[in-house]
N, C-alpha and C positions, 0 to 999 in steps of 0.2 A: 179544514178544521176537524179536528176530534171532539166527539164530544161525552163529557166522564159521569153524566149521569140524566137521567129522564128529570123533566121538567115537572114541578110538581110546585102547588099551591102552599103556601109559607101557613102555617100552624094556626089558626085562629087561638091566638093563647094572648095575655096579656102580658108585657115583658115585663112590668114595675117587680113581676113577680121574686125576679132575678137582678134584677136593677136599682130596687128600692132603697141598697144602702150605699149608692153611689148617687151624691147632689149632680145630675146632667142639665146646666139651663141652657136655655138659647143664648145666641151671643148675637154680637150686631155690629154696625158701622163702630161706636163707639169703644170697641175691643178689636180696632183693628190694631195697635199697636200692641196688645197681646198677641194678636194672631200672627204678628210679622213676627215679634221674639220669637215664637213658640219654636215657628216654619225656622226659622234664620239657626235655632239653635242644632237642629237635629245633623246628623252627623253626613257624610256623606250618600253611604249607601242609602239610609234612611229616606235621604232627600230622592235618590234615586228610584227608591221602591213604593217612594210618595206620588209622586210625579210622571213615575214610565221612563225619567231620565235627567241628568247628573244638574239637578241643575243650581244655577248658581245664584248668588246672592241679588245681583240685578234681576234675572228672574223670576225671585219667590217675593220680591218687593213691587213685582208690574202684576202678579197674580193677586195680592192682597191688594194692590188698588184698584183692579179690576173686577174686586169682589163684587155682586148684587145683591145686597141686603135685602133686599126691597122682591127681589122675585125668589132667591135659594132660599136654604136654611140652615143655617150654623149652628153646631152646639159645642159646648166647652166643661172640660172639667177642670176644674182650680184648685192647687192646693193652698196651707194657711197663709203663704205669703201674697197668696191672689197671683199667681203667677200659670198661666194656661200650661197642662200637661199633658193635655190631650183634646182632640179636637173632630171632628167630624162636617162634612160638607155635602149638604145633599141638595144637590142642583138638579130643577127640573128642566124639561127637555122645553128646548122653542121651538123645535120640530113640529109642525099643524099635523101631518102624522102620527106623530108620537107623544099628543097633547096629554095625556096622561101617564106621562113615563118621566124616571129622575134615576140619577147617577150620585151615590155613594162614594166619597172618600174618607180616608181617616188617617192620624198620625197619632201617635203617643210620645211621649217626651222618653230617652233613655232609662231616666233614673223611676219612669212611675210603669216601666214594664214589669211583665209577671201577677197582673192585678188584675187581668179580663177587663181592661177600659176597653179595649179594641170592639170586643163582643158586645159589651153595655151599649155603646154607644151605636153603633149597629141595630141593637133590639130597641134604644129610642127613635132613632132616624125610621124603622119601618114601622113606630108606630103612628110615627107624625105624616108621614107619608100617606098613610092610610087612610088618617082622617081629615086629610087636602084630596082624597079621591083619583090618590096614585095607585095602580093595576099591576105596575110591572118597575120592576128595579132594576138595574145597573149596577155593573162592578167591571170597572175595566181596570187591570193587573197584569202584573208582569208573571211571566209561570213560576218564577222562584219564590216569589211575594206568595211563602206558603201560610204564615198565619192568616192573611184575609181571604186566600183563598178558601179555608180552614170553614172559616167563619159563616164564608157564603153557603158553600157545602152544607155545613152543618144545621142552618138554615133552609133546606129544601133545594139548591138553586140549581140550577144546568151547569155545570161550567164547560165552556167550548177554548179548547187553546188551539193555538194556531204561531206555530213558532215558539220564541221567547217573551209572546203576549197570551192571557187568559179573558174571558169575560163572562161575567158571572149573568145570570137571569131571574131573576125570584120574583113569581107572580102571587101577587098580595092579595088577601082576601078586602071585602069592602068594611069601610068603619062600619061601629056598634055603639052603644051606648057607653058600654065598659070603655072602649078606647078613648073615648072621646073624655070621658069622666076620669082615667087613670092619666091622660095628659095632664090634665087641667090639675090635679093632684101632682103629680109629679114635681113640674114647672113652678109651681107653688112652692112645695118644699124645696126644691132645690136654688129659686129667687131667695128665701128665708136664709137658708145653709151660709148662701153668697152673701149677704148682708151680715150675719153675725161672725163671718168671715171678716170681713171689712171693718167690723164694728172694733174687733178685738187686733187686727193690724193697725189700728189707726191709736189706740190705746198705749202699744209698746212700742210703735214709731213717738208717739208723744213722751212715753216715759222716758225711752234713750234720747231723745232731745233734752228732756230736762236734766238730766245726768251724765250728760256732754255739758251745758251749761252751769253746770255747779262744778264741774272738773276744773272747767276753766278759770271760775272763781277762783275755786281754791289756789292753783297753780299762778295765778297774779297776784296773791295774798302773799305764795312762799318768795316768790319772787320778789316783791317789796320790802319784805323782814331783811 
């Protein structure tokens, strides 16, 4: 293995700083059929540079039921139709060695590229990380997966490649009061966001329902005459 940078300790900074105008909540069992559209939707290579490899629709359907709620942590970004555009998966280790260590992934949906979701959600996943009394991150990529690479780098992290595989290392400093209090903020606003999200899709679903049923009135009225 090669390795393309010295190993250094990730910023004590708070990311909301950067993140603030991007609603990031958690996501859970209950959005796992979000989470399968989201995966199901992305394109080939996507899937490819998602995953480490080509994979296919049986397989991205055994990895969402495979998910653990209950032990990872998911985050999601939604646009107005409540539809996941991006996503994030930060799995801790069950290694007894490596009990304090977790692995990052992330996807963005085609059409919400060019917007730094990729990075945002990045800078939440290593804040939440932090204040569960994670030390050390994970990034395993392909060498061409040059935006996350990008990301890690940018980030502080080592990246060691080894072939047509890379993996990133980013050693986290310990939570703070700031971290612990900018989550809890966050996650707040960004539950808020998703609710008058939902409040205001559930309004114009209801409106075109009543204006599909007065269409049809109408068209049974012309059709009587």
């Amino acid at each position: 293995m090669s390795n393309d940078a010295t190993a250094t300790p990730a910023p004590e900074r708070t990311p909301s700083a950067s993140s603030a105008a991007v609603p990031i909540r958690s996501i859970g069992r209950s959005h796992a059929a979000s989470i399968l559209a989201h995966l199901l939707a992305l394109e080939p290579h996507d899937r490819y540079l998602r995953f480490g490899y080509a994979a296919n629709d049986e397989q991205i359907a055994r990895y969402v039921d495979k998910l653990n709620f209950r032990r990872d942590e998911l985050f999601g970004i939604f646009n107005r139709k409540l539809e996941l555009i991006a996503m994030a998966h930060l799995a801790y280790s069950v290694d007894p060695s490596c009990a304090s260590c977790a692995e990052f992934g992330v996807s963005v949906s085609k059409s919400a590229r060019g917007r730094g979701y990729g990075s945002r959600l990045f800078e939440r996943a290593v804040m939440h990380a932090r204040n569960e009394g994670v030390n050390q991150l994970f990034i395993h990529a392909l060498s061409e997966n040059t935006a996350m690479l990008r990301i890690a780098r940018k980030a502080g992290a080592s990246i060691e490649r080894d072939g047509p595989e890379a993996e990133a290392h980013l050693r986290l400093p310990p939570a703070d009061f700031d971290s612990r209090v900018t989550e809890l903020i966050d996650e707040q606003l960004a539950l808020t966001n998703y609710q008058l999200k939902a409040q205001a899709k559930n309004f114009w679903d209801a409106l075109a329902l009543l204006q599909e049923i007065r269409q049809g009135v109408r068209d049974s009225r012309d059709r009587m005459k």
